[in-house]
N, C-alpha and C positions, 0 to 999 in steps of 0.2 A: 374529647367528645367525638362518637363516631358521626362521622359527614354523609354517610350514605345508607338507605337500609330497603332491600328490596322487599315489596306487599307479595304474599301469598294472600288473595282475597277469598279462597277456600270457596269450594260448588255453591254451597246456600248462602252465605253472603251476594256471590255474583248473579245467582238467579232470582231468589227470593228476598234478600235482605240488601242490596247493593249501597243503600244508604250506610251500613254499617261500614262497607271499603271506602269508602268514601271520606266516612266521619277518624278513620284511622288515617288515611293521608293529611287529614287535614291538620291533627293532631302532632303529626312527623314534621309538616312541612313549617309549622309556626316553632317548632322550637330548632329550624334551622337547616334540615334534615335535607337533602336530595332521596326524593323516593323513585325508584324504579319499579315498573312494572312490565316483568316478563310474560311477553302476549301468549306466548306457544304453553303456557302452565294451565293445566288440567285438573281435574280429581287426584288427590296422593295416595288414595285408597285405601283409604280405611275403611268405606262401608263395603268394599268386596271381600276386607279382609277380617272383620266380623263376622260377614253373615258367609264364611266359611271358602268364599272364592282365592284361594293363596296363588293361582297361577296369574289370574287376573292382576291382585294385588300386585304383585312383582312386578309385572308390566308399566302399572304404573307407576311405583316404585322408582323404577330406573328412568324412566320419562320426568320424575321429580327430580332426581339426582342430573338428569343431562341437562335440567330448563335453570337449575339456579345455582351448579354447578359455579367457582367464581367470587358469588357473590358473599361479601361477610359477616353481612348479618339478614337474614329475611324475616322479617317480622308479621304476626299473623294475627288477627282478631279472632281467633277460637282456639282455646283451650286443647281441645278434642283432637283437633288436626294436628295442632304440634306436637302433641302429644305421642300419637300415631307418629311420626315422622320421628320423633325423638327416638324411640320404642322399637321399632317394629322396622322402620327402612335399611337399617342396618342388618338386621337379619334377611327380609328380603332381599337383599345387594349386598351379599358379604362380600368384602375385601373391594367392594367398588362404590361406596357410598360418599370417595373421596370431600368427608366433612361436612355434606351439606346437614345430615342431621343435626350438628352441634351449634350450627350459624342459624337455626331456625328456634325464634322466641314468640311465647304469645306478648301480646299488646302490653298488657301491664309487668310482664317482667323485663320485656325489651327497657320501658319507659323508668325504672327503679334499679335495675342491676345494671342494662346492658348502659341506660344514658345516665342515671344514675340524677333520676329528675322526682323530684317529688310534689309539687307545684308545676301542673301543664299551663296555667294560666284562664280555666275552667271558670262560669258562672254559669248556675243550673240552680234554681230556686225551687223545692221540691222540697218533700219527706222520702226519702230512699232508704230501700232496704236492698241486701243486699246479698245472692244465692250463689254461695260456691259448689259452682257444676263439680261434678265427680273427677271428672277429667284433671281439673283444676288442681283439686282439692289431690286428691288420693297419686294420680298417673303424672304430673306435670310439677305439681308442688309448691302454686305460683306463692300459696301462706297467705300475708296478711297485704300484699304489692295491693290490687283491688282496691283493699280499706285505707290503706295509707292516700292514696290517688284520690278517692273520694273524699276523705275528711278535708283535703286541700282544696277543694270546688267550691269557691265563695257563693255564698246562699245555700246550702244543699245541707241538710239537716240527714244525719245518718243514723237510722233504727234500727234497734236489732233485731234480729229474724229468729224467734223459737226456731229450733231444733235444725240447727242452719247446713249440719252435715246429710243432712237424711236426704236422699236422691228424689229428684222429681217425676221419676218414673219413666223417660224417653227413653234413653238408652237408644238410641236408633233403633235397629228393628225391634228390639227389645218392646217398645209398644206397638207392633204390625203383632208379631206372632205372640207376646202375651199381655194382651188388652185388656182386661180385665182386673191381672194386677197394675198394672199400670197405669190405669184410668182410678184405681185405688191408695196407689202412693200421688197420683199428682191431684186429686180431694185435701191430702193434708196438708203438701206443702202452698197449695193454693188458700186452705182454711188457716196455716205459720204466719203467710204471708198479710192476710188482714188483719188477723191477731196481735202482728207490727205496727198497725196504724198507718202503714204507708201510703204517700200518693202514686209510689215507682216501685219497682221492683226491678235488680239489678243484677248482671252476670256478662263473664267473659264469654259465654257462647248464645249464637246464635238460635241453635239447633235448642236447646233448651227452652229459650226465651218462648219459642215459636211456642214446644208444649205447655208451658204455664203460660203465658198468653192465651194461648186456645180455651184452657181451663179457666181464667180469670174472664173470659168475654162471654162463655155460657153461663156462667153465676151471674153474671150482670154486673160484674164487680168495675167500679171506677180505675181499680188499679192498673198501673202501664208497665207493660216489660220493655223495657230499655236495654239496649246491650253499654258495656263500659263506653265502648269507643266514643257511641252517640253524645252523652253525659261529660266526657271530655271534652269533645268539639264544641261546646256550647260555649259561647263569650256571655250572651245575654238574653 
């Protein structure tokens, strides 16, 4: 069993969503866990390195690789980011990324591969359904870790999601500069999502969450976007 695992709490987790780093420590820390948090860790860049900034990105890049540099396992509540860092740090930092891409897991793969847990010890009473980000799905490859995780959450009643691969339209800038379609893919996966029945709605990323949240609170819909972590943290 690994003893230690350092939080990357990623930009929108720490500014906008901090409750989700939170509900991730808390998750580490009850199955035994010493969690570290290095203070000097920043943005790992992957919105400069989407939206086309590659000098930028490198910079931060190497500022990822110096702050957790060490460390052997860092673990991360989005999808997106590790994903980025898994990907992409490595070519930014050739020949000096000394491992840290390889020691960085999101939440639910850390929790099934890396601790090799499948029962966090979860009570969350709810209908959930459950949205595999792109990131997840396609670039990171977390599979069915998520599902497995949640069906172990005593009380928690898990629904299937029509058309569960179909993106929900954020894509980071992706909906800043083409809103239109994007306000057009997260209509359906908003209209999947009730069509589930659920009282939750469920995913590894924040950054998602936020747009079908935004989506489901102008429909007026009762539905709640939950990140995993949150949902695990719950005893009762």
């Amino acid at each position: 069993m690994i003893g230690r695992a350092a939080l990357f709490v990623t930009c929108l987790a720490d500014t906008l969503y901090p409750a989700v780093g939170i509900a991730t420590v808390t998750v580490l820390e009850r199955l035994g866990l010493e969690v570290g948090f290095p203070r000097e860790q920043t943005c790992c860049g992957q919105m400069h390195f989407n939206a086309g900034y590659v000098d930028e990105a490198r910079v931060l890049a190497r500022r990822f690789v110096d702050v957790f540099a060490g460390e052997p396992v860092v673990v991360t509540p989005s999808a997106s980011c590790a994903a980025h860092v898994r990907e992409h740090v490595p070519e930014l930092v050739p020949g000096g990324a000394r491992g840290v891409p390889d020691a960085v897991l999101e939440l639910s793969q850390f929790l099934t591969d890396g601790a090799g847990v499948a029962d966090v010890g979860a009570r969350f009473r709810a209908k959930v359904t459950y949205h595999p980000t792109c990131h997840s799905l396609r670039a990171l490859g977390v599979g069915d870790a998520p599902l497995g995780l949640l069906r172990a959450v005593e009380g928690l009643e898990l629904v299937e999601l029509p058309e569960p691969d179909e993106c929900c339209g954020f894509g980071g800038t992706f909906a800043v500069k083409n809103a239109a379609v994007s306000t057009a893919m997260l209509d359906d996966k908003v209209a999947n999502i009730e069509a589930a029945g659920a009282d939750v709605v469920c995913a590894c990323d924040a950054s998602c969450l936020m747009h079908i949240g935004g989506g489901l609170r102008r429909r007026g819909s009762p539905v709640r976007a939950v990140h995993l972590a949150e949902i695990l943290a719950r005893v009762g």
